[in-house]
N, C-alpha and C positions, 0 to 999 in steps of 0.2 A: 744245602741241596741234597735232598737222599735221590738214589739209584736205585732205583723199584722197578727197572722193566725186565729184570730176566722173568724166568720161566720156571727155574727149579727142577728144573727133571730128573737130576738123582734125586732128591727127595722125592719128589710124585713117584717115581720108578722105585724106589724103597717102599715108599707107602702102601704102595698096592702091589708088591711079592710077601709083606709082610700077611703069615696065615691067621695070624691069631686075634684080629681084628682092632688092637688094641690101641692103634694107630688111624684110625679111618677116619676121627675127625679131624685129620690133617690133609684126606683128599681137596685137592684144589684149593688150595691155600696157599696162598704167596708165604714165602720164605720172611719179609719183613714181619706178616701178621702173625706166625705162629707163635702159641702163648709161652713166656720163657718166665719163671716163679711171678705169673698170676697176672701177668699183662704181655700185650703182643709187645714183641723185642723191641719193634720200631717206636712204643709206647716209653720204653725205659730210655733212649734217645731224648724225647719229646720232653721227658723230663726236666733231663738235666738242661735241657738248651732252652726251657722257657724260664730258669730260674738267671739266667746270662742278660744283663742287662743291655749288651751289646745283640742281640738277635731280634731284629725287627721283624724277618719273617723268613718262612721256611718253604721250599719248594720242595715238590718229589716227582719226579720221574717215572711214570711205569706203563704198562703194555696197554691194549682196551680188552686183553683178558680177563684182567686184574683192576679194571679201572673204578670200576659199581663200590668193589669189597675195599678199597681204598679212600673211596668215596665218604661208605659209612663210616670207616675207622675218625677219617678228619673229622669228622661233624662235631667230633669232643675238640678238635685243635683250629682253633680261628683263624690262630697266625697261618695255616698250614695250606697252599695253593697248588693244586693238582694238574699236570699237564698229561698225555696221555704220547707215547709216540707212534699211536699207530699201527703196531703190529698185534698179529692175533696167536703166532705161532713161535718157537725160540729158534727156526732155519731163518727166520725174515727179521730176527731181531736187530736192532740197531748196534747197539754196543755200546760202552762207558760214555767214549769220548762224545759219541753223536748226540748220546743223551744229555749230557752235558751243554754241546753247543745247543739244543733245543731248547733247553730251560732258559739259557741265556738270552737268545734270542726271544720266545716268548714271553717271556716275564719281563724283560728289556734292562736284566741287570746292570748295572752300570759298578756296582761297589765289589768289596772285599765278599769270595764265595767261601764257603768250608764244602767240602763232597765230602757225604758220608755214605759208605755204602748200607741200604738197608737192611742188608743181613749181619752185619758185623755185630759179636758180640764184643765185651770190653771190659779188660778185669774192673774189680769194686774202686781197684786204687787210683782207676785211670783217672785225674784231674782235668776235664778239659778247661776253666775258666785258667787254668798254668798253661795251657794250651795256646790257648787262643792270647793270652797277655806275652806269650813269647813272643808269638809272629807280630802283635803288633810294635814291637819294639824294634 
């Protein structure tokens, strides 16, 4: 399950005091899509967790600000199931945990979740398939 409903407003709020324009195609861009060496962050996630024989499918959490640009990103991820929470602005946001019980609720999970958050990056070395073979033991 990624957590894709914030807002990013220090970045957007960075974005645009920045003068030198060098940064503007990152106006209104969720913090998962923006491109990190040549794919959105949330893309190099996607990666490693469809090579995990254990991930039948992936859920993500985010705003209906963000919902269109999330939308097109899936379209390359089939496994990947989009819920929206509803909110339009980050005063009315929900928060982790609500997001959370949302996906659960709608998708009607019943099994083992992994939360990832959508913006986290993660060194080269991080192993999650050592990850994920820990907890299941």
């Amino acid at each position: 399950l990624f957590l894709a409903a914030g807002y990013g407003t220090r970045l957007e709020r960075d974005v645009q005091a920045d003068q030198s324009g060098k940064y503007d195609y990152l106006r209104g861009v969720p913090k998962p899509l923006v491109p990190v060496g040549g794919l959105p962050l949330i893309s190099h996630w996607m990666n490693i967790l469809m090579k995990l024989d254990m991930v039948e499918q992936v859920y993500l959490v985010t705003n209906q600000r963000y919902l269109a640009q999330f939308e097109a990103w899936a379209e390359a991820w089939p496994k990947v199931q989009i819920v929206s929470d509803g909110t339009t602005e980050n005063e009315t946001r929900s928060g982790a945990v609500r997001c959370i019980q949302l996906a659960v609720q709608h998708f009607q999970i019943k099994d083992n979740l992994l939360v990832i958050g959508g913006d986290t990056l993660f060194y080269e070395d991080f192993d999650l398939q050592n990850f994920l073979e820990s907890f299941n033991e």
